[in-house]
mmCIF file of the N, C-alpha and C atoms, coordinates in Angstrom:
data_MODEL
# 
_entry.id   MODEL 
# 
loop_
_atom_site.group_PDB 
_atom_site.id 
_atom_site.type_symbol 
_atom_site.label_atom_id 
_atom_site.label_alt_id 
_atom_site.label_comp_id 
_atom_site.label_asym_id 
_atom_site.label_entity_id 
_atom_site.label_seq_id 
_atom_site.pdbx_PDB_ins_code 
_atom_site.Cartn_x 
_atom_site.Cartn_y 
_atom_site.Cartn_z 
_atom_site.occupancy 
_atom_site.B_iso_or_equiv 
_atom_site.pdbx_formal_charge 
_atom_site.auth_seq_id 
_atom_site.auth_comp_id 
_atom_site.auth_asym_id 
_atom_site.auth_atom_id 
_atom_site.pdbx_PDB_model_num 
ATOM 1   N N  . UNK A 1 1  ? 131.422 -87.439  18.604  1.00 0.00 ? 1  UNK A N  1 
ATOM 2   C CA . UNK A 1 1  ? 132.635 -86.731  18.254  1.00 0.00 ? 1  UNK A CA 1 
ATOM 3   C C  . UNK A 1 1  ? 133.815 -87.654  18.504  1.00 0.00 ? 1  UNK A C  1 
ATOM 4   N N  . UNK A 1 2  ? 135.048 -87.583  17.598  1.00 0.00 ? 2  UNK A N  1 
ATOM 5   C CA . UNK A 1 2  ? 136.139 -88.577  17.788  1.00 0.00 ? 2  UNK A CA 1 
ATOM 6   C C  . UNK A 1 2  ? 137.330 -87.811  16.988  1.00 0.00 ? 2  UNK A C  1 
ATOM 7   N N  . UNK A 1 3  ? 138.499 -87.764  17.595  1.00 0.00 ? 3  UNK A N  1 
ATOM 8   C CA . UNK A 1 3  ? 139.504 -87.345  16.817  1.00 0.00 ? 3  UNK A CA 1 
ATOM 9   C C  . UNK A 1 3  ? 139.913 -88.035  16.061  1.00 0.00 ? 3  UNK A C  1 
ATOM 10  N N  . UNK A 1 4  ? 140.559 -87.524  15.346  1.00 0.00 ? 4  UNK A N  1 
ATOM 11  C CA . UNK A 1 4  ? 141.118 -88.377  13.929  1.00 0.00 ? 4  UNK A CA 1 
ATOM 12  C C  . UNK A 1 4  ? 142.706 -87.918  13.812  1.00 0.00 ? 4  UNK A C  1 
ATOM 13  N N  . UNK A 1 5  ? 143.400 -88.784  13.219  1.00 0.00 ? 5  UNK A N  1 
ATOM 14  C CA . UNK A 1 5  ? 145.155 -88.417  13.482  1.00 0.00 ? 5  UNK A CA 1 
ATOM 15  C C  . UNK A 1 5  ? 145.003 -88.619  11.815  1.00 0.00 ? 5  UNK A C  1 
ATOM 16  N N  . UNK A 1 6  ? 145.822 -87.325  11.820  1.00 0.00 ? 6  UNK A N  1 
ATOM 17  C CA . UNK A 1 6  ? 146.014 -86.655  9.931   1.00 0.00 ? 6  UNK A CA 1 
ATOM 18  C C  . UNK A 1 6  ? 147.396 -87.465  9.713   1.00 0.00 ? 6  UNK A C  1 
ATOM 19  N N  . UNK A 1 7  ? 147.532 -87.910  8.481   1.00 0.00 ? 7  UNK A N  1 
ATOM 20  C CA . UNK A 1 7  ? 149.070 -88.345  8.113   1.00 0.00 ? 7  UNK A CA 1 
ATOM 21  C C  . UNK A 1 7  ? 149.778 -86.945  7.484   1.00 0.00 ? 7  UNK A C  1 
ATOM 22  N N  . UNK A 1 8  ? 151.323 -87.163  7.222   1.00 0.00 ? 8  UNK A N  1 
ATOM 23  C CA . UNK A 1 8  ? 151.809 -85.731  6.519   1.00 0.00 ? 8  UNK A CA 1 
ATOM 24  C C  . UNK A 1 8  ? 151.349 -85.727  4.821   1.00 0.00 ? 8  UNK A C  1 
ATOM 25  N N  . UNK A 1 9  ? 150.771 -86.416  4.759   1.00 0.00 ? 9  UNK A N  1 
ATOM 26  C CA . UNK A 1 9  ? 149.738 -86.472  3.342   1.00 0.00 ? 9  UNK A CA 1 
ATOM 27  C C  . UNK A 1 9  ? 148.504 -86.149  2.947   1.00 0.00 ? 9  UNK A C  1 
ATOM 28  N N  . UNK A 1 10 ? 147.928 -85.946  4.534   1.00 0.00 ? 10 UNK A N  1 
ATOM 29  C CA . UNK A 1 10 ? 146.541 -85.593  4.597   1.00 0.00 ? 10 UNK A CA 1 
ATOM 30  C C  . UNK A 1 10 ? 145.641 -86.371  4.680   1.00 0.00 ? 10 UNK A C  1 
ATOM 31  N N  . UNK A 1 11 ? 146.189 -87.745  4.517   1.00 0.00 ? 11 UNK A N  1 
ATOM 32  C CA . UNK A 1 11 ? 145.218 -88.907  4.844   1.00 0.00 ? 11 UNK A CA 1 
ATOM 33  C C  . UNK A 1 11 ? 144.439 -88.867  6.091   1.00 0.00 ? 11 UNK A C  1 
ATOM 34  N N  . UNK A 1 12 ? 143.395 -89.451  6.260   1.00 0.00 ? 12 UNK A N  1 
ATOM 35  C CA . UNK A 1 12 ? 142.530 -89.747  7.685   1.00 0.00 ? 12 UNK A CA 1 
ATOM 36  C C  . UNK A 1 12 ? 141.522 -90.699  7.344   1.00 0.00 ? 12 UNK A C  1 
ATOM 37  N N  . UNK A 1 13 ? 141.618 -91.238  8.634   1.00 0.00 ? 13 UNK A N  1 
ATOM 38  C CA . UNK A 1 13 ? 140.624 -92.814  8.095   1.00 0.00 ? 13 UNK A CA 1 
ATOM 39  C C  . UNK A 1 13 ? 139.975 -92.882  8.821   1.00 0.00 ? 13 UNK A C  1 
ATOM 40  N N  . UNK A 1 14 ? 137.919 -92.650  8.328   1.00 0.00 ? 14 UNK A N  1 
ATOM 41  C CA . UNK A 1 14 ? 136.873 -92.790  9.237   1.00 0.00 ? 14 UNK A CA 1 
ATOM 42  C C  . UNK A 1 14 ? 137.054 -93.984  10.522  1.00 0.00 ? 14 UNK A C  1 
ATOM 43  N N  . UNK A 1 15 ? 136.327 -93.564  11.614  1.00 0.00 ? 15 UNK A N  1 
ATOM 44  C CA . UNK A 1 15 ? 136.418 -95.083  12.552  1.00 0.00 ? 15 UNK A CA 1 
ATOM 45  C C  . UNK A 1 15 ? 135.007 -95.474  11.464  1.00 0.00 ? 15 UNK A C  1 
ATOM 46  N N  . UNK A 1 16 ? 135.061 -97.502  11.865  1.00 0.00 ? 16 UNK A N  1 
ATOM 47  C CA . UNK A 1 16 ? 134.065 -97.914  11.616  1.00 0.00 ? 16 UNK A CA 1 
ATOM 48  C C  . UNK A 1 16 ? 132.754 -97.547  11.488  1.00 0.00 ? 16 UNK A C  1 
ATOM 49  N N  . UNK A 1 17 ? 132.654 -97.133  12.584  1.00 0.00 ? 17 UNK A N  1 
ATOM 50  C CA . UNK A 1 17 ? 130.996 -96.844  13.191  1.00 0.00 ? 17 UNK A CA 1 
ATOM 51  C C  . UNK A 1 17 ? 130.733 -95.014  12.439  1.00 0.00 ? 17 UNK A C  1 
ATOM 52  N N  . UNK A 1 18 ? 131.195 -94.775  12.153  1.00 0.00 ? 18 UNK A N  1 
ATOM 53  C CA . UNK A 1 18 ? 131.191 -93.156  11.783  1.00 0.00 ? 18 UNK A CA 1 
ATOM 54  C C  . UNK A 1 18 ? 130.682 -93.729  10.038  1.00 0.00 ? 18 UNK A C  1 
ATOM 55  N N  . UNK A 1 19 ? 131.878 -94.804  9.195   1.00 0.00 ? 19 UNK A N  1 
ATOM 56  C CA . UNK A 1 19 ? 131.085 -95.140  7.870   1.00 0.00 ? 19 UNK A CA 1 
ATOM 57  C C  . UNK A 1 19 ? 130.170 -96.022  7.447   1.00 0.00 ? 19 UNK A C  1 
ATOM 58  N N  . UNK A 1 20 ? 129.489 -96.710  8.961   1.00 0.00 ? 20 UNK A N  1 
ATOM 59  C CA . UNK A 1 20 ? 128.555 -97.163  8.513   1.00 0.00 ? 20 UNK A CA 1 
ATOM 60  C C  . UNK A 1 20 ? 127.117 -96.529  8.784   1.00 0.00 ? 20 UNK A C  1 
ATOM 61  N N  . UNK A 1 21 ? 127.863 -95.435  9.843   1.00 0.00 ? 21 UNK A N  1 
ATOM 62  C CA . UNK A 1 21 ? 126.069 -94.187  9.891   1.00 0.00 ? 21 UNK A CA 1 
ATOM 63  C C  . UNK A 1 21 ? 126.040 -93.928  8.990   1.00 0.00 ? 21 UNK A C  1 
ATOM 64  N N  . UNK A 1 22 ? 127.159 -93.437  7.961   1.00 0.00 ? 22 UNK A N  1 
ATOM 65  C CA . UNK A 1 22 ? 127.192 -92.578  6.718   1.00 0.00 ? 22 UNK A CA 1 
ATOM 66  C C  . UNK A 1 22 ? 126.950 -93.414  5.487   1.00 0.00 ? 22 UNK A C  1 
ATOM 67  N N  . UNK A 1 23 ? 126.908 -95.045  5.441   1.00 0.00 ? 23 UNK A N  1 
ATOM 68  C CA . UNK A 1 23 ? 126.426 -95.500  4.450   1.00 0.00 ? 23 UNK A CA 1 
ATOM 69  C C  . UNK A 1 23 ? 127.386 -96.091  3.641   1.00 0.00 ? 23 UNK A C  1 
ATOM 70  N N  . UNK A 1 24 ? 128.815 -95.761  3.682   1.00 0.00 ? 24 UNK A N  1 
ATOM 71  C CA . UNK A 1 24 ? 130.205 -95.522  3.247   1.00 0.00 ? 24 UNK A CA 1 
ATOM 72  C C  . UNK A 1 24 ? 130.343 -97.078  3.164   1.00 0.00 ? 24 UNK A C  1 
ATOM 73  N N  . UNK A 1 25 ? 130.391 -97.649  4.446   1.00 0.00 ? 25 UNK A N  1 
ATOM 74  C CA . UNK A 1 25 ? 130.631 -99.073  4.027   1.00 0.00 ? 25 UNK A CA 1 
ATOM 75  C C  . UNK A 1 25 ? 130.064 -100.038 3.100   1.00 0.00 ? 25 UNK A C  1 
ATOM 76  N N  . UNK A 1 26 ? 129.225 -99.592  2.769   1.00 0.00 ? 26 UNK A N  1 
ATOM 77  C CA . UNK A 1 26 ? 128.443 -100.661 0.988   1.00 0.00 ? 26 UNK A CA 1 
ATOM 78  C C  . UNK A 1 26 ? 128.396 -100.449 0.382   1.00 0.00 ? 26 UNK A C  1 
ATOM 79  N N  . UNK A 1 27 ? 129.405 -99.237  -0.390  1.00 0.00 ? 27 UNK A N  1 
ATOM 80  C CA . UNK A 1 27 ? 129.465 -98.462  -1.468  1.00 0.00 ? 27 UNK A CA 1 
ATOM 81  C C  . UNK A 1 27 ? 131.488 -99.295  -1.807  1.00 0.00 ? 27 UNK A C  1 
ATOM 82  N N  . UNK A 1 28 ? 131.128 -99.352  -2.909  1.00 0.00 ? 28 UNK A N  1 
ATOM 83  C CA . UNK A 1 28 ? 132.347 -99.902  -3.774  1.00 0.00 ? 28 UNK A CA 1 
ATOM 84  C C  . UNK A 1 28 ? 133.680 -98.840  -3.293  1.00 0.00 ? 28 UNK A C  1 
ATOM 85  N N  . UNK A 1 29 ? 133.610 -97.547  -3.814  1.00 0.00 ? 29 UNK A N  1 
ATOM 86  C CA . UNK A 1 29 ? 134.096 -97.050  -4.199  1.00 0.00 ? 29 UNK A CA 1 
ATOM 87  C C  . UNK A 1 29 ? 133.669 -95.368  -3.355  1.00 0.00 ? 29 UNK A C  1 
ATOM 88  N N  . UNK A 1 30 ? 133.603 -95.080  -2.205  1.00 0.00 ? 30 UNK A N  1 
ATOM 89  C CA . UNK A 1 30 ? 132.728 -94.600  -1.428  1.00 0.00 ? 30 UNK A CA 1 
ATOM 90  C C  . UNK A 1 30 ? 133.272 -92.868  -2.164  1.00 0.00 ? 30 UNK A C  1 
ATOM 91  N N  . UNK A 1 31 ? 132.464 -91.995  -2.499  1.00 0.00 ? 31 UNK A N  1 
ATOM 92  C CA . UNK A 1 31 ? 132.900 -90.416  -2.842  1.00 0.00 ? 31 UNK A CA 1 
ATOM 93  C C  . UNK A 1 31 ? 132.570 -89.600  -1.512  1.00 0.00 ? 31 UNK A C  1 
ATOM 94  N N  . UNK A 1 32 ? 133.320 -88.453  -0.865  1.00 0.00 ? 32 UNK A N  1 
ATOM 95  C CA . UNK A 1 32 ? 133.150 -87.651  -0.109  1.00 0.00 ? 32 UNK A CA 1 
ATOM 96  C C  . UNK A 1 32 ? 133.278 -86.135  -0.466  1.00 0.00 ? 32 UNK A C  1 
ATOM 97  N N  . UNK A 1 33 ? 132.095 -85.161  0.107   1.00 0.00 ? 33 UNK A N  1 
ATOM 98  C CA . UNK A 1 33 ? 132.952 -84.234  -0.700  1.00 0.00 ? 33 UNK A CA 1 
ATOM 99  C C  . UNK A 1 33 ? 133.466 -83.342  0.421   1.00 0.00 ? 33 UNK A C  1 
ATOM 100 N N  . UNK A 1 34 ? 133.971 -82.825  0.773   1.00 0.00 ? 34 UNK A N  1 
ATOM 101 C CA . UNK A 1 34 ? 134.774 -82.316  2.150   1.00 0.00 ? 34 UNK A CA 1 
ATOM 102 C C  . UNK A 1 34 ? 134.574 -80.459  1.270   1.00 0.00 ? 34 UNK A C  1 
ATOM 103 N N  . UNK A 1 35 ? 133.403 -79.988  2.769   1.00 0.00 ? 35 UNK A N  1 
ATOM 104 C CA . UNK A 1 35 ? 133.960 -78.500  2.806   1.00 0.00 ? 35 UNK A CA 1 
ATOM 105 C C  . UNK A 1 35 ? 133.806 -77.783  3.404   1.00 0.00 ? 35 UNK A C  1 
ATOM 106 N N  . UNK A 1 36 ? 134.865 -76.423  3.829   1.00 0.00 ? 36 UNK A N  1 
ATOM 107 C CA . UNK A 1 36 ? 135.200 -76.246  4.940   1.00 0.00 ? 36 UNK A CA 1 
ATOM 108 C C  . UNK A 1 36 ? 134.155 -75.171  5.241   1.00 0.00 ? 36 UNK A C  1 
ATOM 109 N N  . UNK A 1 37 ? 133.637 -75.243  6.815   1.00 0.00 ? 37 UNK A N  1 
ATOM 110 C CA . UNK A 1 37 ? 132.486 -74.341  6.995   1.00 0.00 ? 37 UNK A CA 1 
ATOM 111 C C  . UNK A 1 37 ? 132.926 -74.097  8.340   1.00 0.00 ? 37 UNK A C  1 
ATOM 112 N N  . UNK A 1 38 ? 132.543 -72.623  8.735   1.00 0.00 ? 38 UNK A N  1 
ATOM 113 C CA . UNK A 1 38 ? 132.842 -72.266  10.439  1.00 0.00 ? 38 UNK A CA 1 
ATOM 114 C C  . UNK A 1 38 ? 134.084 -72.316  11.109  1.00 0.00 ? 38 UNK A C  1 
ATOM 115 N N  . UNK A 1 39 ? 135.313 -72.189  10.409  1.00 0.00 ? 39 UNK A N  1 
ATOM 116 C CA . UNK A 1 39 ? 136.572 -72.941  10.679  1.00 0.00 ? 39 UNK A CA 1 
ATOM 117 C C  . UNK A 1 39 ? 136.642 -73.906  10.566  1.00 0.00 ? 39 UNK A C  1 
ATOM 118 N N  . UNK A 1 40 ? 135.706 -75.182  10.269  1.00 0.00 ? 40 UNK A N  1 
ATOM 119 C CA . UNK A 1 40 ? 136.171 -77.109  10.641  1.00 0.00 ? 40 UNK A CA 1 
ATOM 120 C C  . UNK A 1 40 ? 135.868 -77.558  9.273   1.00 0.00 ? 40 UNK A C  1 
ATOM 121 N N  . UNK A 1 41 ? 135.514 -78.659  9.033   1.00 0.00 ? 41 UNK A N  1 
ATOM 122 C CA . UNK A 1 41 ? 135.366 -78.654  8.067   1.00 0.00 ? 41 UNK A CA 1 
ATOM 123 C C  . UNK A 1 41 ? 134.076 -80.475  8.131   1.00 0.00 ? 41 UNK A C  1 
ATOM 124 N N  . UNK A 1 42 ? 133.619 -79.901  6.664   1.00 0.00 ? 42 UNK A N  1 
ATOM 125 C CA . UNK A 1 42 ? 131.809 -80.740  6.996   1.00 0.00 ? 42 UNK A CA 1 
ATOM 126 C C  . UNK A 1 42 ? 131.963 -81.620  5.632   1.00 0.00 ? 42 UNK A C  1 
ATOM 127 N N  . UNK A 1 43 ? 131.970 -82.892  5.783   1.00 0.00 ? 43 UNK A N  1 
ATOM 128 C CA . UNK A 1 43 ? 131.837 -84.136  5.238   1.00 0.00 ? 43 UNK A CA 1 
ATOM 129 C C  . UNK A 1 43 ? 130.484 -84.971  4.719   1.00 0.00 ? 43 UNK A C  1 
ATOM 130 N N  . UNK A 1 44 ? 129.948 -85.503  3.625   1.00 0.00 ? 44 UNK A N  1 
ATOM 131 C CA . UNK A 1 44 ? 129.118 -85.367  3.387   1.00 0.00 ? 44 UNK A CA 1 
ATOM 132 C C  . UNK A 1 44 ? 129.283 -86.392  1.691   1.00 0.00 ? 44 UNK A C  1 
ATOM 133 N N  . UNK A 1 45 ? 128.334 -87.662  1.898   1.00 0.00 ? 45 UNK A N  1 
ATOM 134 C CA . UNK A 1 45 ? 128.928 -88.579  0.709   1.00 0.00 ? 45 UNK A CA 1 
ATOM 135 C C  . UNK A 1 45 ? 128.111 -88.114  -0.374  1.00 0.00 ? 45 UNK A C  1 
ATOM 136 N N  . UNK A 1 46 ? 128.871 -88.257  -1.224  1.00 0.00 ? 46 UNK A N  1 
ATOM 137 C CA . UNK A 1 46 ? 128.739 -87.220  -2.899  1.00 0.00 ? 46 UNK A CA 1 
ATOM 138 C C  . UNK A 1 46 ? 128.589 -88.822  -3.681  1.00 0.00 ? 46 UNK A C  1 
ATOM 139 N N  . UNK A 1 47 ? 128.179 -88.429  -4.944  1.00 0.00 ? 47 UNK A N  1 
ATOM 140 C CA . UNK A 1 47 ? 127.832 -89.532  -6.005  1.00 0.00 ? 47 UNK A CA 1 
ATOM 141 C C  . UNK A 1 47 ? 128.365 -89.041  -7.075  1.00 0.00 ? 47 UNK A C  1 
ATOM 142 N N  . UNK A 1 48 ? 128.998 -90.121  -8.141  1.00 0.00 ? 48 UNK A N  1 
ATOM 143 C CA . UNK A 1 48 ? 129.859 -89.254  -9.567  1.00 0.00 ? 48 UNK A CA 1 
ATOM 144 C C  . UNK A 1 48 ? 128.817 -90.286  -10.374 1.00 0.00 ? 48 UNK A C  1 
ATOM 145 N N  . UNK A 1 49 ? 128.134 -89.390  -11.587 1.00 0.00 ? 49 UNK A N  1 
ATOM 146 C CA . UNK A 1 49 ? 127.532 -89.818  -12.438 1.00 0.00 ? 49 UNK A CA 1 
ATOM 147 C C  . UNK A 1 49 ? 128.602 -89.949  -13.465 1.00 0.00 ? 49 UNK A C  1 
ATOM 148 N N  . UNK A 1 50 ? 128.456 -90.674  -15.087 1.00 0.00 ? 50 UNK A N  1 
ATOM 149 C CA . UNK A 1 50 ? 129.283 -90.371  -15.882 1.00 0.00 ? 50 UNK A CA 1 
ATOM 150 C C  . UNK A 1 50 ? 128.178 -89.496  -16.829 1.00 0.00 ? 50 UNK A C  1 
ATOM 151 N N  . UNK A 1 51 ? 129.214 -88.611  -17.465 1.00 0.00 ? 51 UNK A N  1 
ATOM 152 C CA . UNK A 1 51 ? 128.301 -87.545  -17.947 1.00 0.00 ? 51 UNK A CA 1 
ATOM 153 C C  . UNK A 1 51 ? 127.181 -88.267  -19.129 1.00 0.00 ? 51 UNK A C  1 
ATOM 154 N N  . UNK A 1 52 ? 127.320 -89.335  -19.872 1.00 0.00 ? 52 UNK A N  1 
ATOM 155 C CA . UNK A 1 52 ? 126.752 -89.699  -20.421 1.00 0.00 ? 52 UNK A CA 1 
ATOM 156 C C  . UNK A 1 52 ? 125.475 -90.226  -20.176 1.00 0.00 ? 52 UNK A C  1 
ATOM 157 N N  . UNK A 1 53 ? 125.102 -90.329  -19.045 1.00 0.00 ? 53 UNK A N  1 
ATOM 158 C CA . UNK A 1 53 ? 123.991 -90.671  -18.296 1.00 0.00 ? 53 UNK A CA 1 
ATOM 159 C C  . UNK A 1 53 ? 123.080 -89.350  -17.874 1.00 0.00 ? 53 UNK A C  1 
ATOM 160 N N  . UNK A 1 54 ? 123.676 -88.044  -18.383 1.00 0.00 ? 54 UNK A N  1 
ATOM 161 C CA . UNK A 1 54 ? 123.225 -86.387  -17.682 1.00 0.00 ? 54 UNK A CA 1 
ATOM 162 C C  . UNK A 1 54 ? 122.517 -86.578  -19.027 1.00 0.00 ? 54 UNK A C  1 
ATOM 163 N N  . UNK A 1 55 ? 120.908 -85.522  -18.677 1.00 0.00 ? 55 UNK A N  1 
ATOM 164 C CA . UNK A 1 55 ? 120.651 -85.200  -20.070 1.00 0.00 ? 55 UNK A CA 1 
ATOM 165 C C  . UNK A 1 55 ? 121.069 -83.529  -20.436 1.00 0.00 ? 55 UNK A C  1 
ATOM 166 N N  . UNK A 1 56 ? 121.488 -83.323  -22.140 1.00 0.00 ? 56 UNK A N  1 
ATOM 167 C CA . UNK A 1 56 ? 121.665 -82.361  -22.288 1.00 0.00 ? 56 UNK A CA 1 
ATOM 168 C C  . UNK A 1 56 ? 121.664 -81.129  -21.336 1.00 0.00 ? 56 UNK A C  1 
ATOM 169 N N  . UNK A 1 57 ? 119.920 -80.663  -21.483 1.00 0.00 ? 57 UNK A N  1 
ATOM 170 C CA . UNK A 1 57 ? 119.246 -80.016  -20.597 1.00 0.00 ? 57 UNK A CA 1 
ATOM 171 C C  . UNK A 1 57 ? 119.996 -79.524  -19.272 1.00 0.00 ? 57 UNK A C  1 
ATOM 172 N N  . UNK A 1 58 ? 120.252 -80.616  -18.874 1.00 0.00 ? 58 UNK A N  1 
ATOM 173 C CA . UNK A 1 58 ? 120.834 -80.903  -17.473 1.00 0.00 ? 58 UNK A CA 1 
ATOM 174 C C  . UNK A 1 58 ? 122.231 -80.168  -16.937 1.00 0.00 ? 58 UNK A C  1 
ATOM 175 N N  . UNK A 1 59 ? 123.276 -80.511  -18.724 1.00 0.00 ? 59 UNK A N  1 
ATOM 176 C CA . UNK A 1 59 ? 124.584 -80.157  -18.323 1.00 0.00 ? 59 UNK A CA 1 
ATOM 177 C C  . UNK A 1 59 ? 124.108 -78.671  -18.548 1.00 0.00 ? 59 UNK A C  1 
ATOM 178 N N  . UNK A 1 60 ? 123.370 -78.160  -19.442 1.00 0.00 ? 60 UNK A N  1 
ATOM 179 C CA . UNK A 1 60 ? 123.599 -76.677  -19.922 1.00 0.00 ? 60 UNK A CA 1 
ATOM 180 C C  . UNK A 1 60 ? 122.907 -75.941  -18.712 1.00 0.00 ? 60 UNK A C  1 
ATOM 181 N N  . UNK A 1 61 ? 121.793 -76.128  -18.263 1.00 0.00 ? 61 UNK A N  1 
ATOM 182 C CA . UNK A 1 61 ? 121.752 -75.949  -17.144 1.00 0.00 ? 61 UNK A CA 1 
ATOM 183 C C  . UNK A 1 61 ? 122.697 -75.386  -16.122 1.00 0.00 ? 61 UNK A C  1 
ATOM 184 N N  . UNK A 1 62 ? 123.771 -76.372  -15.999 1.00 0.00 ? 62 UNK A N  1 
ATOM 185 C CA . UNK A 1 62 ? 125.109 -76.524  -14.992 1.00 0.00 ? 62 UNK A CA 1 
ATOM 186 C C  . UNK A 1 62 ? 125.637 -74.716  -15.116 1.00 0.00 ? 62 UNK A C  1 
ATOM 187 N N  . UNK A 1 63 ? 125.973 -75.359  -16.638 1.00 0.00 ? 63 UNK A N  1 
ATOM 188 C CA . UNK A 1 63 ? 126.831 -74.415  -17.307 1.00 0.00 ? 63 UNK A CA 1 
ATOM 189 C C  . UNK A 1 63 ? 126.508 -72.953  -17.463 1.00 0.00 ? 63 UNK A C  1 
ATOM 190 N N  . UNK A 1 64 ? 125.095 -72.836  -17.508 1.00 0.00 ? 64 UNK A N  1 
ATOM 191 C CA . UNK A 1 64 ? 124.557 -71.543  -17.467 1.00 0.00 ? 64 UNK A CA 1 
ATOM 192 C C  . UNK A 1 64 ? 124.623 -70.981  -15.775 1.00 0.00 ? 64 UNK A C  1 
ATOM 193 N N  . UNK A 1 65 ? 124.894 -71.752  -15.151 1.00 0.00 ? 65 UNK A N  1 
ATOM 194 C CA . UNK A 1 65 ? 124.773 -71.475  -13.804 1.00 0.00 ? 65 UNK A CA 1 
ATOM 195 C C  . UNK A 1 65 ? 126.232 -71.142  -12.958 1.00 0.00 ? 65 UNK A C  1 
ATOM 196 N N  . UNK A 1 66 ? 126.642 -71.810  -13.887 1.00 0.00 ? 66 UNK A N  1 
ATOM 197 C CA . UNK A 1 66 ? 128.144 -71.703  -13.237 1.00 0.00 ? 66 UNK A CA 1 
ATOM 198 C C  . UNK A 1 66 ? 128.925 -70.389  -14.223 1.00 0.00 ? 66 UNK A C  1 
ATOM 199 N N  . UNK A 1 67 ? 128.392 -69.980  -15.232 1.00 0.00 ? 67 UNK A N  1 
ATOM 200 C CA . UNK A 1 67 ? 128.497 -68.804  -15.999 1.00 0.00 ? 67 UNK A CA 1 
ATOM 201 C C  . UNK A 1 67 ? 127.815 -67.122  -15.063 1.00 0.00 ? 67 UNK A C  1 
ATOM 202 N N  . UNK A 1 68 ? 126.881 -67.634  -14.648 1.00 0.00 ? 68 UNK A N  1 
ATOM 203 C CA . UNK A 1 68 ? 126.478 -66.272  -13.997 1.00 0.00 ? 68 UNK A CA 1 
ATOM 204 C C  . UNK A 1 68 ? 126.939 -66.274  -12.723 1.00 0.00 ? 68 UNK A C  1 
ATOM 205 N N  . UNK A 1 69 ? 127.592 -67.913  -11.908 1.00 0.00 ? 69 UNK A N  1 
ATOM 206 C CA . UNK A 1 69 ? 128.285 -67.554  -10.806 1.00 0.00 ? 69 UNK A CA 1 
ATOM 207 C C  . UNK A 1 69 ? 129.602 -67.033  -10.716 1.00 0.00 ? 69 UNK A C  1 
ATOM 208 N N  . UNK A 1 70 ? 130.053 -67.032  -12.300 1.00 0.00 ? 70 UNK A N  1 
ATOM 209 C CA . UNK A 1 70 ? 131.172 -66.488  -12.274 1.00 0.00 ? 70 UNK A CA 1 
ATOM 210 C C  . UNK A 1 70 ? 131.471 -65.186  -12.418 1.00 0.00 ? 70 UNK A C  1 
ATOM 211 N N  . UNK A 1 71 ? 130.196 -64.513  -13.502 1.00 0.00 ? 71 UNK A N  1 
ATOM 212 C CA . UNK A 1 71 ? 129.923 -62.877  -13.649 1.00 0.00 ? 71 UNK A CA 1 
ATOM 213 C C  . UNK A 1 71 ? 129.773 -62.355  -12.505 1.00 0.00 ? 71 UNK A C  1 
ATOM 214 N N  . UNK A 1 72 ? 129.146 -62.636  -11.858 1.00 0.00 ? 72 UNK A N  1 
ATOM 215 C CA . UNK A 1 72 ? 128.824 -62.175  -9.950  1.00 0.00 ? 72 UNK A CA 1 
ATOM 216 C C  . UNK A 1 72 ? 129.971 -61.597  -9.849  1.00 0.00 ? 72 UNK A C  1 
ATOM 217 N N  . UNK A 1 73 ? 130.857 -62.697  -9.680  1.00 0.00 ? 73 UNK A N  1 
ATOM 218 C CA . UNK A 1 73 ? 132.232 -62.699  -9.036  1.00 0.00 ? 73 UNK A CA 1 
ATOM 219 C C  . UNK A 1 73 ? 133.027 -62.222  -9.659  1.00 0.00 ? 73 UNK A C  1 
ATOM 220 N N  . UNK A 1 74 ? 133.227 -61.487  -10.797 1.00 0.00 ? 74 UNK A N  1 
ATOM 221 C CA . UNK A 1 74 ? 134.415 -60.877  -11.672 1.00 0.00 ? 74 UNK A CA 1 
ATOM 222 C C  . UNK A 1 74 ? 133.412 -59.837  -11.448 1.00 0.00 ? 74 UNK A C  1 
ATOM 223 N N  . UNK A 1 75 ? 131.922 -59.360  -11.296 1.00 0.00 ? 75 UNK A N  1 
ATOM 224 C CA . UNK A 1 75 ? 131.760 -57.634  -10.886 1.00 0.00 ? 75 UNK A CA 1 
ATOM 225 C C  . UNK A 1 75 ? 132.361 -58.078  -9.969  1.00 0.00 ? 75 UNK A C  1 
ATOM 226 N N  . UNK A 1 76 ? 132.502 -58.381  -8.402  1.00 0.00 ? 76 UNK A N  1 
ATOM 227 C CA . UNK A 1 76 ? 133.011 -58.524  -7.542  1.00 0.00 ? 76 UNK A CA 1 
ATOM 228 C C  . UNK A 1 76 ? 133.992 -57.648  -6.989  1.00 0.00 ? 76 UNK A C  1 
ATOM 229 N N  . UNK A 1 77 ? 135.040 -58.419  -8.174  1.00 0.00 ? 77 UNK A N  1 
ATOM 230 C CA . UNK A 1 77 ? 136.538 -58.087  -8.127  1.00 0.00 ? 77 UNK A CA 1 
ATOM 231 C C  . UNK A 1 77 ? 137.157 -57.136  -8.920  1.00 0.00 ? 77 UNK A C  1 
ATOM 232 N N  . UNK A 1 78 ? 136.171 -56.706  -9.473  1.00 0.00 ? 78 UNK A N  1 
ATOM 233 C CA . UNK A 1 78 ? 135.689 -55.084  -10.267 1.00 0.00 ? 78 UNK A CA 1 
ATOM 234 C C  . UNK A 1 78 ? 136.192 -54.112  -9.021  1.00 0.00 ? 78 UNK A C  1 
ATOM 235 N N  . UNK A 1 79 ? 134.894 -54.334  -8.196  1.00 0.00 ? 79 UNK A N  1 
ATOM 236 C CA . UNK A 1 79 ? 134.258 -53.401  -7.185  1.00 0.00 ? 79 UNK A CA 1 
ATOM 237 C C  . UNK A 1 79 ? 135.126 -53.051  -6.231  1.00 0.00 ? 79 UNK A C  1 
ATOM 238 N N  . UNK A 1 80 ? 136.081 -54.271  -5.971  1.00 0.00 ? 80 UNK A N  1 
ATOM 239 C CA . UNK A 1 80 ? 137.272 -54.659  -4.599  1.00 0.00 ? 80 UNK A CA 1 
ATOM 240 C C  . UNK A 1 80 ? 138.394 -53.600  -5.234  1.00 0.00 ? 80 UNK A C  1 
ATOM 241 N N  . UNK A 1 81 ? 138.155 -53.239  -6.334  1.00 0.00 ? 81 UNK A N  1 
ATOM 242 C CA . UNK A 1 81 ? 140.111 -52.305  -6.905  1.00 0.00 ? 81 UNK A CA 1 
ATOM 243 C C  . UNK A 1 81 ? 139.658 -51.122  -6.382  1.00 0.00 ? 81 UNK A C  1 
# 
């Protein structure tokens, strides 16, 4: 565990030893995806494909998935009035 000092921008900069457990340091261009769980918040290195490399299949997939996660959630907010 190690504190970290936030800038008024939101910046924060891993110590050393924290991005090289995480792998962070031999990556060009390192992706994180930050999200917040339990009150704190949980860090965790992400990868960006370019979509042209996804097959079809793959994106519709996404899309069908992110379509019924959204129906969920509009009954949801049905139910909440």
């Amino acid at each position: 565990m190690t504190t970290l000092i936030m800038t008024k921008r939101g910046g924060v900069t891993l110590p050393p030893a924290l991005r090289r457990s995480m792998g962070l340091d031999r990556l060009r261009n390192p992706l994180l995806i930050a999200e917040e769980r339990d009150g704190g918040v949980f860090l965790q290195p992400a990868t960006a494909l370019p979509v042209r490399n996804l097959s079809r299949k793959q994106i519709q997939a996404w899309i069908k998935d992110d379509e019924a996660g959204m129906a969920e959630f509009r009954a949801g907010a049905k139910k909440a009035r």
